[in-house]
C-alpha positions in Angstrom: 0.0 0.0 0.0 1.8 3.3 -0.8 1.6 5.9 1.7 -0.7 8.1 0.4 -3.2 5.2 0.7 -2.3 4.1 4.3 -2.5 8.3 5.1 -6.0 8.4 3.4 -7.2 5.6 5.3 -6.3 6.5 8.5 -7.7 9.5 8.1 -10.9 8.2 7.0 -11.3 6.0 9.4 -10.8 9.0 11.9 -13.4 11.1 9.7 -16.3 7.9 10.0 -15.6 6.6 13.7 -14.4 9.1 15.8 -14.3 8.6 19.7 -13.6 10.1 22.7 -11.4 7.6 24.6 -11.0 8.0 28.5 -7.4 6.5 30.0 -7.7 4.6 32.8 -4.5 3.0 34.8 -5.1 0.2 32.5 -4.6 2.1 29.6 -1.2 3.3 31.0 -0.2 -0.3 32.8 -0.6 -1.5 28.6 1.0 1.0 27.8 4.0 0.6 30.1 4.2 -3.0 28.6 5.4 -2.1 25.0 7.3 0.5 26.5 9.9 -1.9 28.7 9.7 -3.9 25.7 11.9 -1.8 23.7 10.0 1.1 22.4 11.2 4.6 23.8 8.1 7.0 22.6 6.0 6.9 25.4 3.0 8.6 24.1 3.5 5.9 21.0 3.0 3.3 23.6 -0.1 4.7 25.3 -1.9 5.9 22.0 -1.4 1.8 21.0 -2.4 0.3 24.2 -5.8 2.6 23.5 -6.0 1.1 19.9 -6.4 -2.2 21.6 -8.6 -1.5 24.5 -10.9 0.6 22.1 -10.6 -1.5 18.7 -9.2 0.7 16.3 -6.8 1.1 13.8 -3.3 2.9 15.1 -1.9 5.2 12.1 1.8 6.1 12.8 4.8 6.7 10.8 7.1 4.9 13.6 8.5 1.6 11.7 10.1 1.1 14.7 7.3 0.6 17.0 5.4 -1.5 14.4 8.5 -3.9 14.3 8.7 -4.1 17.6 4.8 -5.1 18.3 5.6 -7.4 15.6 8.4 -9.0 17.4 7.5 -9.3 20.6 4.1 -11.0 19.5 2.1 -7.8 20.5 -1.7 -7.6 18.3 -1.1 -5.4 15.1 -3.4 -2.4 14.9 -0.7 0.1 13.3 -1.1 1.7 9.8 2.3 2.9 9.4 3.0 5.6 6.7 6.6 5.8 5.0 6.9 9.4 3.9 
Protein backbone atom coordinates (compact mmCIF):
# COMPACT_ATOMS: atom_id res chain seq x y z
CA UNK A 1 0.00 0.00 0.00
CA UNK A 2 1.77 3.26 -0.84
CA UNK A 3 1.58 5.87 1.72
CA UNK A 4 -0.74 8.13 0.40
CA UNK A 5 -3.23 5.20 0.65
CA UNK A 6 -2.31 4.11 4.30
CA UNK A 7 -2.48 8.25 5.12
CA UNK A 8 -6.04 8.36 3.39
CA UNK A 9 -7.15 5.57 5.28
CA UNK A 10 -6.28 6.47 8.53
CA UNK A 11 -7.66 9.51 8.06
CA UNK A 12 -10.95 8.24 6.98
CA UNK A 13 -11.32 6.01 9.37
CA UNK A 14 -10.81 9.03 11.89
CA UNK A 15 -13.35 11.08 9.70
CA UNK A 16 -16.35 7.90 10.04
CA UNK A 17 -15.64 6.65 13.66
CA UNK A 18 -14.41 9.08 15.76
CA UNK A 19 -14.30 8.57 19.71
CA UNK A 20 -13.58 10.15 22.73
CA UNK A 21 -11.38 7.63 24.64
CA UNK A 22 -11.03 8.01 28.48
CA UNK A 23 -7.35 6.53 30.01
CA UNK A 24 -7.66 4.57 32.85
CA UNK A 25 -4.48 2.99 34.85
CA UNK A 26 -5.10 0.20 32.46
CA UNK A 27 -4.62 2.14 29.62
CA UNK A 28 -1.17 3.32 31.00
CA UNK A 29 -0.18 -0.27 32.77
CA UNK A 30 -0.62 -1.46 28.63
CA UNK A 31 1.00 1.05 27.83
CA UNK A 32 3.97 0.57 30.09
CA UNK A 33 4.24 -3.03 28.57
CA UNK A 34 5.36 -2.07 25.02
CA UNK A 35 7.35 0.50 26.49
CA UNK A 36 9.92 -1.93 28.65
CA UNK A 37 9.67 -3.94 25.66
CA UNK A 38 11.90 -1.76 23.69
CA UNK A 39 9.96 1.08 22.38
CA UNK A 40 11.15 4.59 23.85
CA UNK A 41 8.12 7.02 22.62
CA UNK A 42 5.99 6.93 25.43
CA UNK A 43 3.05 8.59 24.12
CA UNK A 44 3.50 5.93 20.96
CA UNK A 45 2.99 3.34 23.60
CA UNK A 46 -0.07 4.69 25.32
CA UNK A 47 -1.86 5.93 21.97
CA UNK A 48 -1.35 1.85 20.99
CA UNK A 49 -2.39 0.32 24.25
CA UNK A 50 -5.76 2.56 23.46
CA UNK A 51 -5.98 1.14 19.92
CA UNK A 52 -6.44 -2.21 21.61
CA UNK A 53 -8.62 -1.46 24.49
CA UNK A 54 -10.88 0.62 22.12
CA UNK A 55 -10.62 -1.46 18.71
CA UNK A 56 -9.20 0.74 16.33
CA UNK A 57 -6.80 1.07 13.84
CA UNK A 58 -3.28 2.87 15.05
CA UNK A 59 -1.94 5.17 12.11
CA UNK A 60 1.80 6.08 12.77
CA UNK A 61 4.79 6.71 10.78
CA UNK A 62 7.06 4.91 13.59
CA UNK A 63 8.53 1.59 11.74
CA UNK A 64 10.09 1.08 14.74
CA UNK A 65 7.30 0.59 17.03
CA UNK A 66 5.40 -1.52 14.43
CA UNK A 67 8.55 -3.88 14.31
CA UNK A 68 8.72 -4.08 17.61
CA UNK A 69 4.77 -5.12 18.31
CA UNK A 70 5.62 -7.43 15.56
CA UNK A 71 8.43 -9.03 17.39
CA UNK A 72 7.46 -9.27 20.62
CA UNK A 73 4.08 -11.02 19.50
CA UNK A 74 2.07 -7.77 20.49
CA UNK A 75 -1.65 -7.64 18.27
CA UNK A 76 -1.13 -5.43 15.13
CA UNK A 77 -3.38 -2.45 14.92
CA UNK A 78 -0.67 0.11 13.34
CA UNK A 79 -1.12 1.66 9.83
CA UNK A 80 2.28 2.89 9.35
CA UNK A 81 3.03 5.59 6.66
CA UNK A 82 6.56 5.84 5.00
CA UNK A 83 6.86 9.36 3.90
Amino acid sequence: MKWTETVETGLRSIERSYKRVAEDADIFLDALKLRRAGHIGFIDCLLYAISLREDLKFLSFDIELKKIVRKKGFEDTILVSEL
